[in-house]
C-alpha positions as a printed Julia matrix, in Angstrom:
195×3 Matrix{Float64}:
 -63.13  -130.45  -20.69
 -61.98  -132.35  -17.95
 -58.45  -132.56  -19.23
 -58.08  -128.75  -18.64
 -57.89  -128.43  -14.76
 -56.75  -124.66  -15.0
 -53.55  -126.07  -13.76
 -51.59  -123.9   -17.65
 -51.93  -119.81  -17.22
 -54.22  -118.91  -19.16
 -56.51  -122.37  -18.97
 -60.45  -121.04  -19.59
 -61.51  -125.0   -20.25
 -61.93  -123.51  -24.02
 -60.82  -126.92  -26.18
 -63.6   -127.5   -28.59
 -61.53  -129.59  -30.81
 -60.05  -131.83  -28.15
 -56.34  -130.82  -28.21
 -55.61  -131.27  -24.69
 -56.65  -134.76  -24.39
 -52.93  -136.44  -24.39
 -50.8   -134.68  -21.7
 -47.92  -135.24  -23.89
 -49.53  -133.6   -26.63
 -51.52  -130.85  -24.4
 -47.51  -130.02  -23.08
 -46.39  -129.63  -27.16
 -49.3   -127.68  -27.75
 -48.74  -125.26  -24.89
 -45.21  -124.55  -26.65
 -45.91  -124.13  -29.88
 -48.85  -121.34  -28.81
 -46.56  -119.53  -27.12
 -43.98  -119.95  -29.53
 -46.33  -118.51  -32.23
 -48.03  -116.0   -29.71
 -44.28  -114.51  -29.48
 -44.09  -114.14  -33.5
 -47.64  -112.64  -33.7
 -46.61  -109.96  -31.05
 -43.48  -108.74  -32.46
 -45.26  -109.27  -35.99
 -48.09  -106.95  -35.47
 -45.5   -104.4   -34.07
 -43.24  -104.98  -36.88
 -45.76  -105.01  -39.77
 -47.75  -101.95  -38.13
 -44.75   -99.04  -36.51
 -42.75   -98.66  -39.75
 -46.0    -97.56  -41.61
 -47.13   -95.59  -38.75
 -44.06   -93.76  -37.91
 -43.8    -92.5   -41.78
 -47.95   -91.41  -41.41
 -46.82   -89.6   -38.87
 -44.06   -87.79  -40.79
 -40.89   -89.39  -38.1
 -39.49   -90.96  -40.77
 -39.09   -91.21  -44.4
 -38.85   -94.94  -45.78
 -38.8    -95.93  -48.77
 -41.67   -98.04  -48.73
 -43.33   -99.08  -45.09
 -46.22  -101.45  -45.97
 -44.89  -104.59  -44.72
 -45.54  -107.14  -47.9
 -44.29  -104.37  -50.35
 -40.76  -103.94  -48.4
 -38.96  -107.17  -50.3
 -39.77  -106.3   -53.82
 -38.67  -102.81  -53.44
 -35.38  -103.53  -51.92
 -34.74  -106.07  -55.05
 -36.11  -103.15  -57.34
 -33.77   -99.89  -55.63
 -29.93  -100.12  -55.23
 -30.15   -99.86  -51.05
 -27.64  -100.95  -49.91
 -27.25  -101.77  -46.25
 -24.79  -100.54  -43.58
 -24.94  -102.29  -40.16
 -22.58  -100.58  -37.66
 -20.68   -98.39  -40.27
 -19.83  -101.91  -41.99
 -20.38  -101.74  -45.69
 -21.26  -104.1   -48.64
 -24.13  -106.02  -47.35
 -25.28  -104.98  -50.96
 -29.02  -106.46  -50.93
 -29.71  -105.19  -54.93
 -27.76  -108.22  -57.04
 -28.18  -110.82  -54.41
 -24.53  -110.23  -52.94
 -25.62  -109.77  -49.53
 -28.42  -113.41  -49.58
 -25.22  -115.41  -48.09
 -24.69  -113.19  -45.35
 -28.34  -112.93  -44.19
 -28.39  -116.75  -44.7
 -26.17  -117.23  -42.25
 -27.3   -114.92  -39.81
 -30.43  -116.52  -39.74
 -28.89  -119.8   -39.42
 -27.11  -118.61  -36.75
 -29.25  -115.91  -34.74
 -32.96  -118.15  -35.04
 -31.02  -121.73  -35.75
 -29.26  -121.62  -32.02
 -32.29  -120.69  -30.55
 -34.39  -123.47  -31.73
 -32.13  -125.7   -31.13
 -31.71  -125.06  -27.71
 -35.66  -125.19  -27.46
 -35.86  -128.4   -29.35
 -33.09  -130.23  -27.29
 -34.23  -128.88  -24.1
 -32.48  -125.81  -22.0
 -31.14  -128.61  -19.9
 -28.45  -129.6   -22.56
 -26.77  -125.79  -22.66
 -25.14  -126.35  -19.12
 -22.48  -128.28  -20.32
 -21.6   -125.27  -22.79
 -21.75  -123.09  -19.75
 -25.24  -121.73  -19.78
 -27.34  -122.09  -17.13
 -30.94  -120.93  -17.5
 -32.81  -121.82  -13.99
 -36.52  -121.62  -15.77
 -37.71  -124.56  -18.0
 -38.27  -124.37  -21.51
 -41.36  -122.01  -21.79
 -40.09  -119.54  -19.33
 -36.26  -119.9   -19.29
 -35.75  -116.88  -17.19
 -31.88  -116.35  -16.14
 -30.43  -113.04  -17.57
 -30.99  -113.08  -21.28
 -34.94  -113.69  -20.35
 -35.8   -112.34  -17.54
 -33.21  -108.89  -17.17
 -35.74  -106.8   -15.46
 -35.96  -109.56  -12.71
 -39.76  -110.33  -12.59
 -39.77  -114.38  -12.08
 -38.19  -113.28   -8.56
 -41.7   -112.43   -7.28
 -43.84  -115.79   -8.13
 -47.01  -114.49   -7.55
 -46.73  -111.48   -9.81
 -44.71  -113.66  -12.4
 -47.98  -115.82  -12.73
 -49.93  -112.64  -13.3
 -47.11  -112.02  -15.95
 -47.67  -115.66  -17.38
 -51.29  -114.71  -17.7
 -51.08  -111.72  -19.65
 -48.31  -112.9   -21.98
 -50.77  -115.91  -23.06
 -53.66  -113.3   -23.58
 -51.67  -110.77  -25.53
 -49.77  -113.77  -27.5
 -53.5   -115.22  -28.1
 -54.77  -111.88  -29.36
 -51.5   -111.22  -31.36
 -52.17  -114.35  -33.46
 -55.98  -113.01  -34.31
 -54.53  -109.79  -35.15
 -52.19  -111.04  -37.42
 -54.42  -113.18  -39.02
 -56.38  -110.11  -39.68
 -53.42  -107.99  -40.74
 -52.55  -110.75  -43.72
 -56.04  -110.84  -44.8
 -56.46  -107.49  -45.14
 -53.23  -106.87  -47.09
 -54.79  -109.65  -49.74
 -58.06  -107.82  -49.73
 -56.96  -104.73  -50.09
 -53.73  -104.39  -51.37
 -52.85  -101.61  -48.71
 -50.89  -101.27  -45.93
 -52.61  -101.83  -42.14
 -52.66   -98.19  -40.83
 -53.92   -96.95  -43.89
 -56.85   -99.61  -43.67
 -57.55   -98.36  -39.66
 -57.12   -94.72  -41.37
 -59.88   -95.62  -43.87
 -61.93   -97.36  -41.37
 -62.31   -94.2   -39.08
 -62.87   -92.21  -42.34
 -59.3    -90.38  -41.35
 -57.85   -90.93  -44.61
């Protein structure tokens, strides 16, 4: 489409639905895939390593298929020590304030500061010199690699790709747990006749 001028990373003039006919909109869009791309990455990795790692006999968990995790914390008394700090007791519902509030805290300042624009931390004292996609400064960019623009574009590119790919794969990952029932290595185990 003509409203994709390869200007965005990652623009391959693929918009069969028409999304990126408003600017305004096209901008929102752009955001909210790379927002979700982010998720899907560390969601693959996080529904995928704990199951792998105990195939592989690295660890012992109590249960490491991703969708089965909740109900058997709620069914065992586990109870959770972060940093030698005891009595986040999860069995009983003791411990639902506390995460409550973390996540109010650790994903609510976040997304505020994404919603209100990176612009509005500086009087708070932090100063982030990317804009709201890429914020860069320390916290986003440690290793430095939005000093070199050519290769940060190259960076760009791949992060929309994998972030794109990510979301498929995740897709894929939640319909195969409601197919199956069984956890994602297992069903690449059984799919290469290795289990």
């Amino acid at each position: 489409p003509a409203d994709l001028d390869g200007s965005l990373c990652g623009d391959v003039g693929f918009d069969p639905l028409g999304f990126s006919k408003d600017p305004k909109d096209l901008a929102k869009y752009r955001e909210f895939e790379l927002l979700h791309g982010r998720w899907a990455m560390l969601g693959v990795v996080g529904a995928a390593l704990p199951e792998f790692l105990q195939t592989l006999g690295v660890v012992e968990l109590g249960e490491p298929v991703w969708w089965k995790v909740g109900a058997w914390v709620m069914r065992s008394d586990i109870e959770l020590n972060y940093l030698g700090m005891s009595g986040f007791h999860i069995a009983g519902g003791s411990g639902i304030a506390i995460i409550a509030v973390c996540q109010l805290v650790l994903m609510g300042g976040p997304e505020y500061a994404r919603k209100v624009g990176i612009e509005s931390l500086v009087p708070v004292g932090v100063w982030l010199p990317g804009d709201a996609d890429y914020p860069g400064g320390a916290p986003f960019d440690p290793f430095k690699f939005s000093d070199n623009a050519d290769e940060f574009e190259k960076q760009k590119v791949m992060e929309i790709k994998h972030a794109r790919l990510a979301m498929v794969a995740m897709a894929g990952v939640f319909a195969q747990a409601f197919v199956t029932r069984s956890g994602c290595v297992e069903n690449v185990l059984q799919a290469l006749g290795a289990a």
